[in-house]
C-alpha positions in Angstrom: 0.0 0.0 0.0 2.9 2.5 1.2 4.2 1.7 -3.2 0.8 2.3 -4.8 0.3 6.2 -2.3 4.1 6.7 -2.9 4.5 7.0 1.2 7.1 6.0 3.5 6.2 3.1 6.2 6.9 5.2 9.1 5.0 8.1 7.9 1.7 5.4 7.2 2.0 3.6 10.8 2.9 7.5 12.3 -0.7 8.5 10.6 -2.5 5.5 11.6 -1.3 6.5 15.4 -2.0 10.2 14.6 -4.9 11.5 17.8 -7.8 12.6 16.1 -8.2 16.0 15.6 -10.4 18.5 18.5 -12.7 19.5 15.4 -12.8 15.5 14.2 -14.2 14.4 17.9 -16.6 17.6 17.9 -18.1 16.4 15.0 -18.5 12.7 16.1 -20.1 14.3 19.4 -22.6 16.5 17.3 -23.7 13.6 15.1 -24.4 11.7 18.0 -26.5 13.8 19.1 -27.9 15.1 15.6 -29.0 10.8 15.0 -31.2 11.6 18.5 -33.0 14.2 17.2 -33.8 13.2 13.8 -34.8 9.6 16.0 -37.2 11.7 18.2 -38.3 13.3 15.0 -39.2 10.5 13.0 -36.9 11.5 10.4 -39.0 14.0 9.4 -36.3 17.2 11.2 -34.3 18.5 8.4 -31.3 20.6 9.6 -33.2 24.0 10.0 -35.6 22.0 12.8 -32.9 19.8 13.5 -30.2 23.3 14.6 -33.1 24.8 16.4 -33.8 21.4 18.6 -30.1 21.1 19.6 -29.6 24.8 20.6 -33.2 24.2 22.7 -30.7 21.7 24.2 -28.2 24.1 24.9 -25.7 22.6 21.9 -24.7 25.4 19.5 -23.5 25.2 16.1 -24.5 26.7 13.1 -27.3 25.5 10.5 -24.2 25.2 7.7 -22.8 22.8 9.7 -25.3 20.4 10.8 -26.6 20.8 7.1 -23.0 19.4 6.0 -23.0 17.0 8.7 -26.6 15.6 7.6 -25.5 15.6 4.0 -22.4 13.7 4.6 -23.5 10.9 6.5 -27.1 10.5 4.7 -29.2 11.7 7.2 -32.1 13.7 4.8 -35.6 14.7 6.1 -39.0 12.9 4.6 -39.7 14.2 1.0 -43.2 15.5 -0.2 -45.6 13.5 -2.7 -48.8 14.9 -4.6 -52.2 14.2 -3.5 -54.8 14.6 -4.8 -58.5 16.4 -3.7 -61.2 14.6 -1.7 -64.0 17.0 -1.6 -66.8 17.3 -4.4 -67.7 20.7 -4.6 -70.3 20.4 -7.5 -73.7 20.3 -5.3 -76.7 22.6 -5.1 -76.2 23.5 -1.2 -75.2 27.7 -0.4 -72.0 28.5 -0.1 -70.5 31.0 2.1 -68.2 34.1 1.1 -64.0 33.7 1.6 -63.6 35.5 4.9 -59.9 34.5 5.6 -58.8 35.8 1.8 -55.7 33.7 2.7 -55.0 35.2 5.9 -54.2 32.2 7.7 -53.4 33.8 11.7 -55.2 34.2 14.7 -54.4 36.5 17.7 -55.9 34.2 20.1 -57.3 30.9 20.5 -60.3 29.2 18.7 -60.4 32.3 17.1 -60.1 30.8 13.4 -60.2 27.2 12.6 -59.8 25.6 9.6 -60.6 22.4 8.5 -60.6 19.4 5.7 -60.6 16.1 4.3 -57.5 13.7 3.3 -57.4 9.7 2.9 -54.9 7.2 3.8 -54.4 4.0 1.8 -54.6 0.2 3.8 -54.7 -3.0 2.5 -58.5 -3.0 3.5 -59.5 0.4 1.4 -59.4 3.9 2.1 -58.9 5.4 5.3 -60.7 9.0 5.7 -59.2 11.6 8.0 -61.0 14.7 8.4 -58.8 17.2 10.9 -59.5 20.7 12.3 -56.4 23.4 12.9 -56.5 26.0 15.1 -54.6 29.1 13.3 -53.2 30.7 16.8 -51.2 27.5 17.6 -51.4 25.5 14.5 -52.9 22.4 17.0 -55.2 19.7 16.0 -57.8 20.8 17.8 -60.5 17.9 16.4 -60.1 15.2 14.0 -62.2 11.7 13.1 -61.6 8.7 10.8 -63.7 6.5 8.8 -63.8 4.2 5.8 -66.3 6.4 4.1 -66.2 10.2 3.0 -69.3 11.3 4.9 -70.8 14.4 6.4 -71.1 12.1 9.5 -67.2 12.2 9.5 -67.0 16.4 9.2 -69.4 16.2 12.2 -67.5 14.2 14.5 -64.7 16.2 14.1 -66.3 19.4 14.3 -68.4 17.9 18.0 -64.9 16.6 19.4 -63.1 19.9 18.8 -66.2 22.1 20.3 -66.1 19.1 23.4 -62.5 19.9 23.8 -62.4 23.5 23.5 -65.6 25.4 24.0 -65.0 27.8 22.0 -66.9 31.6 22.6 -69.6 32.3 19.5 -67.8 34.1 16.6 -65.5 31.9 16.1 -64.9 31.5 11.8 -64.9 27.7 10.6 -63.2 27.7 7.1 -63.1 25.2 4.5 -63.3 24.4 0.9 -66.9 24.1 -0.5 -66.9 20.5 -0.5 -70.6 18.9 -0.1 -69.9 18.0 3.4 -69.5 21.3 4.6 -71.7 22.8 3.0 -74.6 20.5 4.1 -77.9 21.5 6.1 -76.5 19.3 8.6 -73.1 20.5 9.1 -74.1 24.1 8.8 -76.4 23.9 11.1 -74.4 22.2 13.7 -72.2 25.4 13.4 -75.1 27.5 13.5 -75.8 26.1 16.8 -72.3 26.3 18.2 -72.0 29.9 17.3 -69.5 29.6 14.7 -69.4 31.3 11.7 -69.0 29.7 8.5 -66.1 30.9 5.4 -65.5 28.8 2.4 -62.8 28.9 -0.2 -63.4 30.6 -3.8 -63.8 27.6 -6.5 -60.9 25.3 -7.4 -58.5 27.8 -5.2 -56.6 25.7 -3.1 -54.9 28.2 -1.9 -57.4 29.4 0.0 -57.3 26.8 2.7 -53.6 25.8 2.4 -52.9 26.1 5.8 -55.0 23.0 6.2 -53.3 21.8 3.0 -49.6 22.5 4.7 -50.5 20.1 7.6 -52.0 16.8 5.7 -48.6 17.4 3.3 -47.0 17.4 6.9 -48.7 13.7 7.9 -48.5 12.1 4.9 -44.7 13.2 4.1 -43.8 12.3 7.6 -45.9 9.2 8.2 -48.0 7.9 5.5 -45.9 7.6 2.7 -43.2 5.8 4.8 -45.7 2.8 5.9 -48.2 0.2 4.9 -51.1 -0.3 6.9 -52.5 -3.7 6.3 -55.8 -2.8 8.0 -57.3 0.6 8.8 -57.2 0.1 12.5 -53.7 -0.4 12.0 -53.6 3.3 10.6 -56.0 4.7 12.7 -53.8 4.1 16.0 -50.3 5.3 14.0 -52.4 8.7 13.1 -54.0 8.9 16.2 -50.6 8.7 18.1 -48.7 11.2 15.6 -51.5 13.8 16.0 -51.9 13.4 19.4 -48.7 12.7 20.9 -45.7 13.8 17.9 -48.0 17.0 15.9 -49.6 18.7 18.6 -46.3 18.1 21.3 -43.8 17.6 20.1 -42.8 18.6 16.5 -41.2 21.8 16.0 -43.5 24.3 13.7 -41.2 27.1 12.0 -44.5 29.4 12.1 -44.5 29.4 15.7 -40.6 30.1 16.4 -39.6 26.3 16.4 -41.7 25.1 19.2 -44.6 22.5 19.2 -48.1 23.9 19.6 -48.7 23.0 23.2 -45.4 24.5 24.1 -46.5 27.6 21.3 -49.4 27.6 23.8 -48.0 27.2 27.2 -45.7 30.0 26.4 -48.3 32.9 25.9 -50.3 31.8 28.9 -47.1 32.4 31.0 -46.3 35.6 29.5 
């Protein structure tokens, strides 16, 4: 080997007994610790999230470096797929005007909630999830599954998040214009919570991305990774990522890189 690199044999055994370098064992240490975050994250952190979790742990180093780190040794976040829409907006029920015109924040909670429709393959058929997002926090404030894309399935959603969060009357629901929101019995439900109802223009999905940006977020970070061979199977592994990863845990950029209960928790201490 010394022949073929045109070396010396004592300067190969002298490098082989080299110390490794102070920045070589830094950089073992940060990886270390880099592999436990992406772990906690599912591998969904890429090295923005992935900076801002280590410096909440009091490591410092700069996004360039983690970045290169990530890069080097494989380490790359969940990538995003198309999906495609769920909602048939072609009915004869009223519609209600855009209130939000794309203005997805809140200054407090259940001030604005928006809500939709997404499915989940399984080996058994179509899972349907329909979620609601509060815009002050970005939590899932209700959300209900079922092998059919009903207006019974809206409903449930829209009764567990009113259960959970009693929210004051004048409170704006917006969605797309999709038959199940737009039915006499969903609109009436909100009629008798107080809430008032805003719909998205016609083929603009745009006007509910923020809704949009969160079932990208699920199926990117969990769906498109797994096979569900039933839909109870999926049911708990959505239930769990909503519930215990989403709404605790994972770092949101729109609220300063902190989860939406700790998005929360901070304002009512303030």
């Amino acid at each position: 080997m010394c022949q073929v690199f045109k070396v010396s044999r004592s300067g190969f055994y002298a490098w082989l007994k080299r110390e490794e370098s102070s920045r070589a064992k830094q950089n073992k240490e940060l990886l270390k610790e880099i592999h436990n975050v992406y772990k906690l994250s599912r591998g969904t952190y890429g090295s923005p999230r992935v900076t801002k979790a280590l410096k909440n742990q009091g490591i410092t180093c700069s996004r360039n470096r983690v970045a290169r780190l990530m890069r080097d040794y494989g380490i790359f976040a969940k990538t995003k797929r198309r999906y495609k829409a769920t909602t048939n907006s072609k009915h004869s029920y009223p519609v209600a005007p855009n209130l939000l015109n794309q203005n997805f924040s809140a200054n407090q909670p259940n001030q604005v909630w928006v809500a939709d429709i997404t499915y989940i393959p399984t080996d058994e058929g179509w899972l349907y999830l329909a979620a609601i997002k509060d815009l002050y926090n970005r939590k899932i404030v209700g959300w209900a599954m079922d092998k059919t894309m009903t207006r019974q399935l809206v409903l449930d959603a829209l009764n567990q998040a009113v259960m959970r969060y009693r929210p004051l009357a004048g409170l704006i629901h917006h969605s797309d214009r999709g038959s199940q929101y737009a039915s006499y019995e969903y609109q009436q439900a909100l009629r008798g919570y107080g809430i008032i109802t805003s719909m998205s223009r016609k083929g603009n999905c745009y006007d509910n991305a923020s809704m949009e940006s969160f079932f990208g977020t699920i199926k990117r970070e969990l769906i498109y990774g797994s096979r569900y061979r039933t839909r109870a199977e999926a049911r708990h592994a959505i239930f769990e990522y909503i519930e215990v990863f989403y709404n605790r845990i994972r770092l949101h950029s729109s609220l300063g890189y902190m989860s939406p209960v700790e998005y929360e928790q901070a304002k009512n201490a303030a």
